[in-house]
Structure formats: C-alpha cells, structure tokens
PDB file as gemmi writes it, atoms N, CA and C in Angstrom:
CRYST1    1.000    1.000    1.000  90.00  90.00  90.00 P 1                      
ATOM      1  N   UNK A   1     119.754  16.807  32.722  1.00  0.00           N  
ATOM      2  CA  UNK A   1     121.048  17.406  32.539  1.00  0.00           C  
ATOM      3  C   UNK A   1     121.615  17.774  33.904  1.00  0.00           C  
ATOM      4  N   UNK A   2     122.803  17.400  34.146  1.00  0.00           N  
ATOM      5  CA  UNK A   2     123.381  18.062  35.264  1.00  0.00           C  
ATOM      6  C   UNK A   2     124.493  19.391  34.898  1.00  0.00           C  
ATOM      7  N   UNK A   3     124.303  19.832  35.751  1.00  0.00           N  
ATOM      8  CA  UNK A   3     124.824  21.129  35.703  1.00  0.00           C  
ATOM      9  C   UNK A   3     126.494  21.169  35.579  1.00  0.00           C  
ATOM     10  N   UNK A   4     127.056  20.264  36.102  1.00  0.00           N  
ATOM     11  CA  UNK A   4     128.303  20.184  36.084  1.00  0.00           C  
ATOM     12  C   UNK A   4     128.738  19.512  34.403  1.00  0.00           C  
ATOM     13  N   UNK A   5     127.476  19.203  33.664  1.00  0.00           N  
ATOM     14  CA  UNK A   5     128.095  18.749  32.692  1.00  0.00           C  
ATOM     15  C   UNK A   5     128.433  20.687  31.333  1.00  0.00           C  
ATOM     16  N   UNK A   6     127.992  20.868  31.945  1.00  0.00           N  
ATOM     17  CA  UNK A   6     128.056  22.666  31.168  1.00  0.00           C  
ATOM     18  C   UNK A   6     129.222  23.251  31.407  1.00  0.00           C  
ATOM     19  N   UNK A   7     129.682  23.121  32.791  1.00  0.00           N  
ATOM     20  CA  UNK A   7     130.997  23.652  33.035  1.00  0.00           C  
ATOM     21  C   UNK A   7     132.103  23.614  32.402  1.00  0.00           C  
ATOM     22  N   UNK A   8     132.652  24.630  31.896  1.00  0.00           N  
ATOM     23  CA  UNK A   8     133.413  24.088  30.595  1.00  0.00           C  
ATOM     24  C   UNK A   8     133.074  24.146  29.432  1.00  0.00           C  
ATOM     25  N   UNK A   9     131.867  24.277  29.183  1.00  0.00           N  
ATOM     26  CA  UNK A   9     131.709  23.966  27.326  1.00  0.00           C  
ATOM     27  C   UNK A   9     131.738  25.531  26.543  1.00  0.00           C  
ATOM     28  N   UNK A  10     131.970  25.052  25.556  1.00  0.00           N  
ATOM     29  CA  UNK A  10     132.293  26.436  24.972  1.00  0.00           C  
ATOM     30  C   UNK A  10     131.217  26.815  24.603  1.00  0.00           C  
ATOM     31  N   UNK A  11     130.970  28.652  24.336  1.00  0.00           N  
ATOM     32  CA  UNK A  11     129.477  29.132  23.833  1.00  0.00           C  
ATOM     33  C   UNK A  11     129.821  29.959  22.456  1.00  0.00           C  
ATOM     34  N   UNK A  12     128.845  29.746  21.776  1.00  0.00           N  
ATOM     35  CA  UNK A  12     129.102  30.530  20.720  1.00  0.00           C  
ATOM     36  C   UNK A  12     127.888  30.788  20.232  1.00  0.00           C  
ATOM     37  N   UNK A  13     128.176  32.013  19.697  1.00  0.00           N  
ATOM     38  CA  UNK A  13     127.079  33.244  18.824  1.00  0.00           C  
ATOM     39  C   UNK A  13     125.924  32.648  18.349  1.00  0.00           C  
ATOM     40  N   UNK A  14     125.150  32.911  17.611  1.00  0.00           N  
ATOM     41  CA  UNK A  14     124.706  32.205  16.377  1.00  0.00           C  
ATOM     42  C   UNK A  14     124.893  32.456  15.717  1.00  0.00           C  
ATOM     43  N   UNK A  15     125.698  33.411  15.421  1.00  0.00           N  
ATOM     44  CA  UNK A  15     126.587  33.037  13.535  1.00  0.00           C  
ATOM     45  C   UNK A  15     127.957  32.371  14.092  1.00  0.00           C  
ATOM     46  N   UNK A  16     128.618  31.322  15.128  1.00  0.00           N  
ATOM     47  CA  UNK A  16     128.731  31.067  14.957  1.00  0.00           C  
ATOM     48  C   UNK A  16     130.509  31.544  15.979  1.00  0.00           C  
ATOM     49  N   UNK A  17     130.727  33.037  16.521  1.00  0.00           N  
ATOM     50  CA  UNK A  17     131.841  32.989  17.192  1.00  0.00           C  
ATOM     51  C   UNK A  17     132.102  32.491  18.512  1.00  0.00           C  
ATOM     52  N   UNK A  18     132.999  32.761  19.130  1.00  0.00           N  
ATOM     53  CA  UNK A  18     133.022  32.201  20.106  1.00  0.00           C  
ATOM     54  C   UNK A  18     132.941  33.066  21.171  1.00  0.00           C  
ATOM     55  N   UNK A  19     131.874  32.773  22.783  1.00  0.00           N  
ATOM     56  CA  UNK A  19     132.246  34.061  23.396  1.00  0.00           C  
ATOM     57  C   UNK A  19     132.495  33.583  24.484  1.00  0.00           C  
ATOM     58  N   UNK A  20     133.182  32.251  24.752  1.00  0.00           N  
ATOM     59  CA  UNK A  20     133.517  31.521  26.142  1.00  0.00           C  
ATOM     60  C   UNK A  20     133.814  30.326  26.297  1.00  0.00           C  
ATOM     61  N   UNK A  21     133.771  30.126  27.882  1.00  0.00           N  
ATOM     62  CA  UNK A  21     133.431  29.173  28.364  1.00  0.00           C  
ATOM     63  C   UNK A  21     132.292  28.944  29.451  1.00  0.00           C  
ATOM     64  N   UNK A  22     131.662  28.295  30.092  1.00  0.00           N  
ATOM     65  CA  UNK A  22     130.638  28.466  31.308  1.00  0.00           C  
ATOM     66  C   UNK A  22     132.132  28.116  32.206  1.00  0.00           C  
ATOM     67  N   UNK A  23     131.699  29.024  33.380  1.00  0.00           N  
ATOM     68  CA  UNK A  23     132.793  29.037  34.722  1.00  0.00           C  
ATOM     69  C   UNK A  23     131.332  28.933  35.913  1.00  0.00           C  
ATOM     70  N   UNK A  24     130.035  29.205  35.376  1.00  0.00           N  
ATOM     71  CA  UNK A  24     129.635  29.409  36.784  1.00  0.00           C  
ATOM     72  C   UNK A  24     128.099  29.204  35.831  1.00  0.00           C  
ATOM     73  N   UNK A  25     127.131  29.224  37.142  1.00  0.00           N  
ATOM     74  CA  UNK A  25     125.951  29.516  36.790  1.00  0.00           C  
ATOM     75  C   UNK A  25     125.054  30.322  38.368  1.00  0.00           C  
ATOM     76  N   UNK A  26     123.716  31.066  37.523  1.00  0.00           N  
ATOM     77  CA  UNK A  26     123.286  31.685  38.257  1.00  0.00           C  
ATOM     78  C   UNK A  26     122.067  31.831  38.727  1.00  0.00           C  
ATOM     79  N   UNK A  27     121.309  31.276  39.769  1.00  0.00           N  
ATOM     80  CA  UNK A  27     120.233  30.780  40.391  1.00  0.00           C  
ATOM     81  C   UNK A  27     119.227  31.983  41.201  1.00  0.00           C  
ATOM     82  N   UNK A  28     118.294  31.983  40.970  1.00  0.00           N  
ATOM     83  CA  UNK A  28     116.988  32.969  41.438  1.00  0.00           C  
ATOM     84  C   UNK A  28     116.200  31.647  42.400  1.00  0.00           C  
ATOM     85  N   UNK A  29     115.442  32.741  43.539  1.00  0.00           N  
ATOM     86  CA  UNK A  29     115.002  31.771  44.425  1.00  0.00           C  
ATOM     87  C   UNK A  29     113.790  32.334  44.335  1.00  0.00           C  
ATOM     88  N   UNK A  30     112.798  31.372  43.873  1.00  0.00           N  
ATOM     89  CA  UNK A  30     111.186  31.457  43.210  1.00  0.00           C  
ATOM     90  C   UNK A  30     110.664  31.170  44.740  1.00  0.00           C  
ATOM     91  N   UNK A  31     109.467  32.569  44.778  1.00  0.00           N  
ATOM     92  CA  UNK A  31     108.114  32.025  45.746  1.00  0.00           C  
ATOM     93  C   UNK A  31     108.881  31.668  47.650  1.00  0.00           C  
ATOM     94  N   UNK A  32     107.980  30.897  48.228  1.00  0.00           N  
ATOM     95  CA  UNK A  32     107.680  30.588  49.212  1.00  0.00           C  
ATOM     96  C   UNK A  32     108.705  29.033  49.550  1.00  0.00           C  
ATOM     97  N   UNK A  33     109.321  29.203  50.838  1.00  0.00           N  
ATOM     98  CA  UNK A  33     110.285  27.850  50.619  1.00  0.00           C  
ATOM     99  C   UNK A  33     109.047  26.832  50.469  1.00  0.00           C  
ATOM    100  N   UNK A  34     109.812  25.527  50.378  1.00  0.00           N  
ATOM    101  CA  UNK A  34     108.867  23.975  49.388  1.00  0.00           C  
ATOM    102  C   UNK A  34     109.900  23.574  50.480  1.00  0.00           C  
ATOM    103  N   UNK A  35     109.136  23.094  51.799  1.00  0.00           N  
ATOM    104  CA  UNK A  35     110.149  22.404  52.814  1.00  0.00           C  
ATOM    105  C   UNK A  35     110.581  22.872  54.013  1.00  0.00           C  
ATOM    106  N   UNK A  36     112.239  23.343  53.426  1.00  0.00           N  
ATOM    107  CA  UNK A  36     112.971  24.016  54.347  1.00  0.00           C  
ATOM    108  C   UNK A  36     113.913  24.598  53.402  1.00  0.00           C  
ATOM    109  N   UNK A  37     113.978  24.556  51.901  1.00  0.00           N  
ATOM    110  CA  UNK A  37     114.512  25.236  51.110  1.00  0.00           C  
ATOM    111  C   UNK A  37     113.459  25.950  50.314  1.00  0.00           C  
ATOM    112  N   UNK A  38     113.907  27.291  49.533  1.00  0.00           N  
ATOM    113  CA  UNK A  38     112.958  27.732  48.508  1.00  0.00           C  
ATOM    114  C   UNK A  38     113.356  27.167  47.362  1.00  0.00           C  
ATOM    115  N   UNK A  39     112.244  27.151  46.302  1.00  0.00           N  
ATOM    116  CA  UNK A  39     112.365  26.518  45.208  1.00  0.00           C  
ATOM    117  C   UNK A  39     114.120  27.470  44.322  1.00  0.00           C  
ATOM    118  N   UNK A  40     114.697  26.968  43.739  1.00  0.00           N  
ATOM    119  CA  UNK A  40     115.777  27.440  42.896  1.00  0.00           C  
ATOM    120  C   UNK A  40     115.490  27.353  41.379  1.00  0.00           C  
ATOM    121  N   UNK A  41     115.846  28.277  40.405  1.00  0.00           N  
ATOM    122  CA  UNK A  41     115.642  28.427  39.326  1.00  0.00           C  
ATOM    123  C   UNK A  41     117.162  28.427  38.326  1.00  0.00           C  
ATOM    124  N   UNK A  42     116.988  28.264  37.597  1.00  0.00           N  
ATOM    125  CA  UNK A  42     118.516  28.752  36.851  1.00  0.00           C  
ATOM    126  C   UNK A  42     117.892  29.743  36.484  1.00  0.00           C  
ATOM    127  N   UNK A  43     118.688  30.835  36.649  1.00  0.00           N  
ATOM    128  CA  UNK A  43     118.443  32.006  35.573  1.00  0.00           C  
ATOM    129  C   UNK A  43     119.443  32.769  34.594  1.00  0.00           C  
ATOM    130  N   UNK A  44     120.926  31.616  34.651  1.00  0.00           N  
ATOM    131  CA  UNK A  44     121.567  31.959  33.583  1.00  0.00           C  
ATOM    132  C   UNK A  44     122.759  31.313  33.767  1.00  0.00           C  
ATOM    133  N   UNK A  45     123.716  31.797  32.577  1.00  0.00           N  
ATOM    134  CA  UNK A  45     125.604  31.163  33.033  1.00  0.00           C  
ATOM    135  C   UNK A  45     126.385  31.883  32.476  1.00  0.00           C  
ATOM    136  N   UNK A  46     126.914  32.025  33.424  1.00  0.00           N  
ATOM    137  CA  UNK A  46     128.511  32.902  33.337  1.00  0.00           C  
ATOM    138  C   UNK A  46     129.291  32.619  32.608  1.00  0.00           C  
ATOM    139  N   UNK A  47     129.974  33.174  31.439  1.00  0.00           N  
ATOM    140  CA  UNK A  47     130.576  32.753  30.233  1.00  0.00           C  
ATOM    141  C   UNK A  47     132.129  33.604  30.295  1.00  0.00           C  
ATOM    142  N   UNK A  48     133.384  32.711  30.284  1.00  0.00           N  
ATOM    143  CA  UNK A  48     134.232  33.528  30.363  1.00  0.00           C  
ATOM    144  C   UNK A  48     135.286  33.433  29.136  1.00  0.00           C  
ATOM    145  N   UNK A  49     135.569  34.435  28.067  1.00  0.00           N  
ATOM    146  CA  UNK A  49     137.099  34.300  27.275  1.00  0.00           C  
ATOM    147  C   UNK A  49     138.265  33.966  27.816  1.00  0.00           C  
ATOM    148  N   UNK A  50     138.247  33.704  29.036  1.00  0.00           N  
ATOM    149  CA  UNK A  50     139.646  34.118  29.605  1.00  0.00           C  
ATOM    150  C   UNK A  50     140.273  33.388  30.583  1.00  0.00           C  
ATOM    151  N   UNK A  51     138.886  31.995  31.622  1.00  0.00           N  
ATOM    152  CA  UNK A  51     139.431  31.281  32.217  1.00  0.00           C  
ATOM    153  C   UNK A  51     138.293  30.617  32.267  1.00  0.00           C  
ATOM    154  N   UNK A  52     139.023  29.656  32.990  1.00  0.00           N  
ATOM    155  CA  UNK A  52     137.772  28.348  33.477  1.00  0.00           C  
ATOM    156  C   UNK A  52     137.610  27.819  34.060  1.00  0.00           C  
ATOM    157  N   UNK A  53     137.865  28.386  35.461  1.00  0.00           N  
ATOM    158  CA  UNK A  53     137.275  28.584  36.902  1.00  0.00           C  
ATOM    159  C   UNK A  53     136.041  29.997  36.860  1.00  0.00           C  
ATOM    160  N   UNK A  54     135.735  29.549  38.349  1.00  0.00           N  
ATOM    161  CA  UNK A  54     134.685  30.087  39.036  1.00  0.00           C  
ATOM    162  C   UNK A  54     135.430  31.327  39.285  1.00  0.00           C  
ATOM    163  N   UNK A  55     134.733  32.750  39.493  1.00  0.00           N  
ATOM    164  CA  UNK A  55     135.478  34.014  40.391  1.00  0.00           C  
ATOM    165  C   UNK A  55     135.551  33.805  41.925  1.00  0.00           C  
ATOM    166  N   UNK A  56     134.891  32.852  42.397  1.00  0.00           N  
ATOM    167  CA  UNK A  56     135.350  32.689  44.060  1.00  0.00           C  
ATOM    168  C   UNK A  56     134.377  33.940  44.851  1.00  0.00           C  
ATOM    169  N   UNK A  57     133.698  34.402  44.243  1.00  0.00           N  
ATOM    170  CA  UNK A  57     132.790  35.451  44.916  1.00  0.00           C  
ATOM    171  C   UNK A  57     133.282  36.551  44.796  1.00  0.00           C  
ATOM    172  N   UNK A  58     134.619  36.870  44.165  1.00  0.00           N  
ATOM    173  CA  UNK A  58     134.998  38.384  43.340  1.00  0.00           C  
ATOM    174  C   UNK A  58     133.968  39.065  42.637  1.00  0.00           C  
ATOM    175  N   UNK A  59     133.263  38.554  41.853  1.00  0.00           N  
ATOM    176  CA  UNK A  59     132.072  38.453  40.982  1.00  0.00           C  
ATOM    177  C   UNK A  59     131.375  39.920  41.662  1.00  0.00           C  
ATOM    178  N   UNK A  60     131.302  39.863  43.182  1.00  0.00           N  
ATOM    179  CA  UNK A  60     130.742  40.987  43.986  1.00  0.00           C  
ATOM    180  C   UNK A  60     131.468  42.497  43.856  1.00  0.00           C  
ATOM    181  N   UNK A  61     130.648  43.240  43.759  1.00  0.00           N  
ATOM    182  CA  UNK A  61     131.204  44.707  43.595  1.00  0.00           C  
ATOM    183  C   UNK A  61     132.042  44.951  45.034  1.00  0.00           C  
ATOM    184  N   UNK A  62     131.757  44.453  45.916  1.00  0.00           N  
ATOM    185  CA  UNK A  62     131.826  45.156  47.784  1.00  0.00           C  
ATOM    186  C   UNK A  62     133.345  44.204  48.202  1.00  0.00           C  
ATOM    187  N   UNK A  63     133.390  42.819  47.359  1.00  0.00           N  
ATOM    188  CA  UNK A  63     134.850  42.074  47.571  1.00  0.00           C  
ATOM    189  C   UNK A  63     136.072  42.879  47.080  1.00  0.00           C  
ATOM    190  N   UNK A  64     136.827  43.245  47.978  1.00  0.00           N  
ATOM    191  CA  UNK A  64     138.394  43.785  47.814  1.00  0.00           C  
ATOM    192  C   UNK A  64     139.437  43.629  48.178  1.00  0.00           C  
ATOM    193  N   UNK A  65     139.152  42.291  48.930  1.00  0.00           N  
ATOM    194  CA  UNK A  65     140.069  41.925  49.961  1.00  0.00           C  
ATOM    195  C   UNK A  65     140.311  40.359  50.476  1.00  0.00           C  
ATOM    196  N   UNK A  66     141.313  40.163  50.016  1.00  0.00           N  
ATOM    197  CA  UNK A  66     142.696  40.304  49.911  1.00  0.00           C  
ATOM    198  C   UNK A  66     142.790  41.378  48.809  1.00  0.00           C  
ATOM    199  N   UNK A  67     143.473  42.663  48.894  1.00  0.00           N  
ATOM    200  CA  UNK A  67     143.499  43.544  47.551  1.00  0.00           C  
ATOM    201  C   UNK A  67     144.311  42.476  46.216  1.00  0.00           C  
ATOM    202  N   UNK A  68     145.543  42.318  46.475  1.00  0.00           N  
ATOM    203  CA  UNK A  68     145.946  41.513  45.731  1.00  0.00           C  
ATOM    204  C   UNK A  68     145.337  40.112  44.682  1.00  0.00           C  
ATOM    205  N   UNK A  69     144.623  39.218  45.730  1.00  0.00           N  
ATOM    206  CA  UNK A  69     144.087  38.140  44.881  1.00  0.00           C  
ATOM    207  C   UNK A  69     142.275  39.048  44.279  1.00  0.00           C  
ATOM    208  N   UNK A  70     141.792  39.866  44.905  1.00  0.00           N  
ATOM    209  CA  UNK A  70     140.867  40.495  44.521  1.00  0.00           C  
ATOM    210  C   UNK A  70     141.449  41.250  42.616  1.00  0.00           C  
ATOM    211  N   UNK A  71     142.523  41.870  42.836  1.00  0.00           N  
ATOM    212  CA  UNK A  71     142.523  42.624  42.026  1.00  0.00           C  
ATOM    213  C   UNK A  71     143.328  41.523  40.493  1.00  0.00           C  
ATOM    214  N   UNK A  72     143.898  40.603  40.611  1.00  0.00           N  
ATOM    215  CA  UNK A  72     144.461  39.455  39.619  1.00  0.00           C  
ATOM    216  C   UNK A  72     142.616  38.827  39.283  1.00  0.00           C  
ATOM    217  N   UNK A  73     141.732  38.283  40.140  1.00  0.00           N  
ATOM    218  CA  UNK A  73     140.693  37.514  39.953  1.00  0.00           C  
ATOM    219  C   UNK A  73     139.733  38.528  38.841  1.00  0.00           C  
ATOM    220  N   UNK A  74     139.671  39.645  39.559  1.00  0.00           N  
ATOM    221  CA  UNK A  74     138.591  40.820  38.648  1.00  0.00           C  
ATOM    222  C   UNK A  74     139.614  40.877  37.320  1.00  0.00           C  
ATOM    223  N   UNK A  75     140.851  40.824  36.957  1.00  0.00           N  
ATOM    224  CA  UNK A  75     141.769  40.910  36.063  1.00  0.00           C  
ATOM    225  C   UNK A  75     141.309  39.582  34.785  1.00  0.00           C  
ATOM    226  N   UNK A  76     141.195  38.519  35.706  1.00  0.00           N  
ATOM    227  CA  UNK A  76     141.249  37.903  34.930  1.00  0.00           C  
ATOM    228  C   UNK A  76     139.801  37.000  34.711  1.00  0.00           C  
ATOM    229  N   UNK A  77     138.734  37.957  35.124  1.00  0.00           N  
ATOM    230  CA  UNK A  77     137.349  37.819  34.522  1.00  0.00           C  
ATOM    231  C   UNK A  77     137.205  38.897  34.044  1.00  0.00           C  
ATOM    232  N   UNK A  78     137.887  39.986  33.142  1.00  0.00           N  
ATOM    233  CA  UNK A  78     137.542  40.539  31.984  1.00  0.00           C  
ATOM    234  C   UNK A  78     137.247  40.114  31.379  1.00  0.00           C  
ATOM    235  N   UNK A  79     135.911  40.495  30.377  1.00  0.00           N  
ATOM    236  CA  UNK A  79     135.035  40.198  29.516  1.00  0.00           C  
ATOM    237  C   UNK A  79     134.108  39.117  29.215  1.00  0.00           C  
ATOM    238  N   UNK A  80     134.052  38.634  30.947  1.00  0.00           N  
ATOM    239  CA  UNK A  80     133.261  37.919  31.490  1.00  0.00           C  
ATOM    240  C   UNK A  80     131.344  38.380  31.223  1.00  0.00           C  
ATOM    241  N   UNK A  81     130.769  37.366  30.718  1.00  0.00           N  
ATOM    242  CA  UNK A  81     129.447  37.814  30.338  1.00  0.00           C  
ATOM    243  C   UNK A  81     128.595  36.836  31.059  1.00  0.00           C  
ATOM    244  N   UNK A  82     126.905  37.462  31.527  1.00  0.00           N  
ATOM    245  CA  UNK A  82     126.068  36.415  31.980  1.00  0.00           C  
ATOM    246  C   UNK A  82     125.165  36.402  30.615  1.00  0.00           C  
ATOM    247  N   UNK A  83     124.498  35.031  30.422  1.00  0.00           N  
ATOM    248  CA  UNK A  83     123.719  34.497  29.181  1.00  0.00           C  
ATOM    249  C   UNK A  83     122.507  34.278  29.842  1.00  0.00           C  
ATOM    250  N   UNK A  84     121.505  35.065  29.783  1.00  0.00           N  
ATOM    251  CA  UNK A  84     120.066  34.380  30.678  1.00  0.00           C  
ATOM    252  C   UNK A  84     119.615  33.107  29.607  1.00  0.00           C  
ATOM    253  N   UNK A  85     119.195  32.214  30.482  1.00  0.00           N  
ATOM    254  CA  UNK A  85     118.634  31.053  30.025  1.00  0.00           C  
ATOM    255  C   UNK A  85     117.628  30.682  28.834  1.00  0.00           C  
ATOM    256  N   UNK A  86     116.826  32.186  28.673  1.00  0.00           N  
ATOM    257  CA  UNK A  86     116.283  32.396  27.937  1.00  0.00           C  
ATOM    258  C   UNK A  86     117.197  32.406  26.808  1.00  0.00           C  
ATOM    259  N   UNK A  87     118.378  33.297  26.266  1.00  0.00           N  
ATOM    260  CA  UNK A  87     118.761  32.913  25.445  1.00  0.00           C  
ATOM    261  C   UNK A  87     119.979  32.094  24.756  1.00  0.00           C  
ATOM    262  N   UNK A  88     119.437  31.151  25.373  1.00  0.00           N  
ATOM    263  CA  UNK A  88     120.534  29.225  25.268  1.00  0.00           C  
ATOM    264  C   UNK A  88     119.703  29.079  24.271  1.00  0.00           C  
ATOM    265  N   UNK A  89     120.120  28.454  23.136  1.00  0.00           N  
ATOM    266  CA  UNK A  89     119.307  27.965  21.730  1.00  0.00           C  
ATOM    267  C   UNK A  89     119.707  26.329  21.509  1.00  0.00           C  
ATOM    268  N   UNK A  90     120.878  26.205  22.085  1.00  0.00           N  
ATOM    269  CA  UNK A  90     120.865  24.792  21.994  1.00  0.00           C  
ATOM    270  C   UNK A  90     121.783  23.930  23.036  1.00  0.00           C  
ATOM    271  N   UNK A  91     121.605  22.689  22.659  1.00  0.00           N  
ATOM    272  CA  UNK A  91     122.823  22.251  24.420  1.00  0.00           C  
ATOM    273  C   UNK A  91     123.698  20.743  23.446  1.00  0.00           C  
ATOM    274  N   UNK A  92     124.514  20.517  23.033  1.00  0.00           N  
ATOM    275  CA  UNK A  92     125.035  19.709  22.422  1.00  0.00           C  
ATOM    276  C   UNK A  92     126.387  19.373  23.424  1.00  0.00           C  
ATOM    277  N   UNK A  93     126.562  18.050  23.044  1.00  0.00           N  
ATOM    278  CA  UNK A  93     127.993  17.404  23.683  1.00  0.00           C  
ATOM    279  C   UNK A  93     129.175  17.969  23.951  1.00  0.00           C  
ATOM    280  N   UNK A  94     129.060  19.172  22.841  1.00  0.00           N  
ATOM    281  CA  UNK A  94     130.675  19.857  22.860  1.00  0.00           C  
ATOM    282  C   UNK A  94     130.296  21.255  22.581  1.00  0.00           C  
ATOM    283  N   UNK A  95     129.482  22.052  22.636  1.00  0.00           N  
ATOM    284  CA  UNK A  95     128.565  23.259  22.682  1.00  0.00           C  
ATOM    285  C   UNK A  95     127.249  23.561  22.797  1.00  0.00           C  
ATOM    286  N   UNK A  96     127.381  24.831  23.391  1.00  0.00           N  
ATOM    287  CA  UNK A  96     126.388  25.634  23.883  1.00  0.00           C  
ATOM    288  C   UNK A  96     126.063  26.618  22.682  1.00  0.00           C  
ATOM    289  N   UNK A  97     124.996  26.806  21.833  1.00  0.00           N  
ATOM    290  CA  UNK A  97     124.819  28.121  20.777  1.00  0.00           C  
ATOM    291  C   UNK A  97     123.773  29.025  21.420  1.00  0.00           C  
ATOM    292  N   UNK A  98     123.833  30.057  21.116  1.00  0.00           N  
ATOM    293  CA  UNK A  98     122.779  31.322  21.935  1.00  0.00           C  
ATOM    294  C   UNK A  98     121.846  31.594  20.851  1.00  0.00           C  
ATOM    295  N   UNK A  99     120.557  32.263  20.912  1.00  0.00           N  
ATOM    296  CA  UNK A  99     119.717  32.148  20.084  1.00  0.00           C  
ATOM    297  C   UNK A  99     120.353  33.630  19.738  1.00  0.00           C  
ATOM    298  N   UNK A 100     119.980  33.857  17.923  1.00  0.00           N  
ATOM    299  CA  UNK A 100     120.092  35.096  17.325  1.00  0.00           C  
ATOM    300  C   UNK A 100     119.315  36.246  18.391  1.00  0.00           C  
ATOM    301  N   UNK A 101     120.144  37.218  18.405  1.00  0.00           N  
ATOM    302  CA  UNK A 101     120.144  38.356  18.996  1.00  0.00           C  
ATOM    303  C   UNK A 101     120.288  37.719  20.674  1.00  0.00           C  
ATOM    304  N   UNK A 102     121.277  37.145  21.195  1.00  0.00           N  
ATOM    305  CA  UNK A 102     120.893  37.294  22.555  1.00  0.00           C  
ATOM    306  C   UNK A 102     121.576  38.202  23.039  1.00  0.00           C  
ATOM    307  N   UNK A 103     120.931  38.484  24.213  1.00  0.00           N  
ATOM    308  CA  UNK A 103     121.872  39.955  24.718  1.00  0.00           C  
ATOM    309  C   UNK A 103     122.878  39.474  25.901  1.00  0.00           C  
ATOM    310  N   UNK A 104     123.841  40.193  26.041  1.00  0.00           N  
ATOM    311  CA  UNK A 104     125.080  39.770  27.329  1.00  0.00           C  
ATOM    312  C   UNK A 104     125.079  40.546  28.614  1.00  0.00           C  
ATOM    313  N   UNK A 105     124.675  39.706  29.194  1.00  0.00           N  
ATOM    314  CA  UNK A 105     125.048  41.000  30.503  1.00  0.00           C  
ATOM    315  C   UNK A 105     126.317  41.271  31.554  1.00  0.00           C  
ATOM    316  N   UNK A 106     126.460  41.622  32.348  1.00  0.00           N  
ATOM    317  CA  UNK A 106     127.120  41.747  33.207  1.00  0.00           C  
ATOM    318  C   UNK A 106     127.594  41.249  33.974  1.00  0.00           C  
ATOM    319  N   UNK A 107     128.126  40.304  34.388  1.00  0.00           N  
ATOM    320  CA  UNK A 107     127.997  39.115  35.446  1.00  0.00           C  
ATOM    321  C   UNK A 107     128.630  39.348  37.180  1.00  0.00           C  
ATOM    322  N   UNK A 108     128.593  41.079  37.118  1.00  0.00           N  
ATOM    323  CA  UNK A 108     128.779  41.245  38.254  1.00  0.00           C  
ATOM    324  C   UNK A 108     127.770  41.583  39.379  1.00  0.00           C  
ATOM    325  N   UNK A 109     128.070  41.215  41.093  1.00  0.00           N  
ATOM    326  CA  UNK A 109     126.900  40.892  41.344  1.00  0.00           C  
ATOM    327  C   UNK A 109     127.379  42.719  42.369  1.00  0.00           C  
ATOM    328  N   UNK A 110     125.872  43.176  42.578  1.00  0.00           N  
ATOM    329  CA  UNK A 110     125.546  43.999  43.664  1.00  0.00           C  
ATOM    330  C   UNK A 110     125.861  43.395  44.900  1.00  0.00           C  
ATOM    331  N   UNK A 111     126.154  44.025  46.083  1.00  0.00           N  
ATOM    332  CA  UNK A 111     126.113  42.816  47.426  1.00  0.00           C  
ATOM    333  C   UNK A 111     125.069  43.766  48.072  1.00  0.00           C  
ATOM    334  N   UNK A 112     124.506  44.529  47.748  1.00  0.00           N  
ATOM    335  CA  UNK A 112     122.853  44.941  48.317  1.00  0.00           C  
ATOM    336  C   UNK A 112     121.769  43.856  48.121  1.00  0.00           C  
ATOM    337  N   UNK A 113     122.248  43.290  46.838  1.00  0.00           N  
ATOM    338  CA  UNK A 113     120.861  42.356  46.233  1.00  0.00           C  
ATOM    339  C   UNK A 113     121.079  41.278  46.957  1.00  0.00           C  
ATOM    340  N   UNK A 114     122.086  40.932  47.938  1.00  0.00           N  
ATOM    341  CA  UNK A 114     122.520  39.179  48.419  1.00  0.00           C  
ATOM    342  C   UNK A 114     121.357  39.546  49.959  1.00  0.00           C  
TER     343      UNK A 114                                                      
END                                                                             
C-alpha cells in the first residue's frame, strides 16, 4: 500500500458515520538508525471533517505566525482527529472503517516532543 493512496479517503465509525477524511499521517522513529536513517513506523492518520489538505505544520501548539494564516489554518482543522493504527479495521478502495470502540485523539503536536 502506498501511503498516498489513503489521502483522501473517507473514515467512518463502525456503525458506520462518518468522521473524515485522511489529510496527513503520523510516523514514530523506532530504535537505533538502520543506515543513515532510523527505522519509521506509522503510528496513525489524521482525519479531518472539514478539509483535505495537510495543516502545513500549524498542527504545532508553538506555530503562530504568520498570525493570520496561523489563525484561518487552526480554524479550519477544527475537529480534526488522530486514528492510531491500531484502530484501522479495514482499508477498502473507497474507505477506511475503525474498529468498534476506537478512540480519537488529538492531532495536535507539542513542539517540546520534535
């Protein structure tokens, strides 16, 4: 699967509503580099009601600036959710379903943790 084929697809519940689109996904860096890179993981995707682009790195609590395009971008990733990978239940041509009970998180990032 490539990753760019997710971008875009819609996600829904498992009963069945709708709670997006993927705009982004979100990668953990496992262990000791393998090379000159460290290994990369998916560890989830950014699901948005509301658009379907990327936040451009708004996503960060510490970004404010340009105030203006900062404050339209955070506007218009309201109710923006991250889906850990764990709970993806299925991957079909034209949707994404989440396994019963998955939980939503937050999809905003700390800029301590970068």
């Amino acid at each position: 699967m490539i990753l760019s084929d997710l971008l875009g697809s819609p996600v829904l519940t498992a009963e069945g509503e709708r709670v997006g689109e993927v705009v982004d996904a979100r990668f953990v860096l496992d262990g000791p580099p393998d090379g000159m890179l460290a290994a990369a993981r998916l560890h989830g995707l950014v699901v948005s009601p509301n658009s379907r682009s990327s936040f451009a790195g708004y996503e960060r609590t510490g970004v404010d600036a340009p105030a203006l395009i900062a404050r339209y971008l955070r506007w218009r990733a309201r109710g923006s959710v991250l889906v850990l990978w764990t709970d993806l239940a299925s991957f079909t041509d034209d949707v994404i379903r989440l396994r019963p009970g998955a939980m939503l998180y937050s999809p905003r990032l700390d800029d301590s943790e970068v």
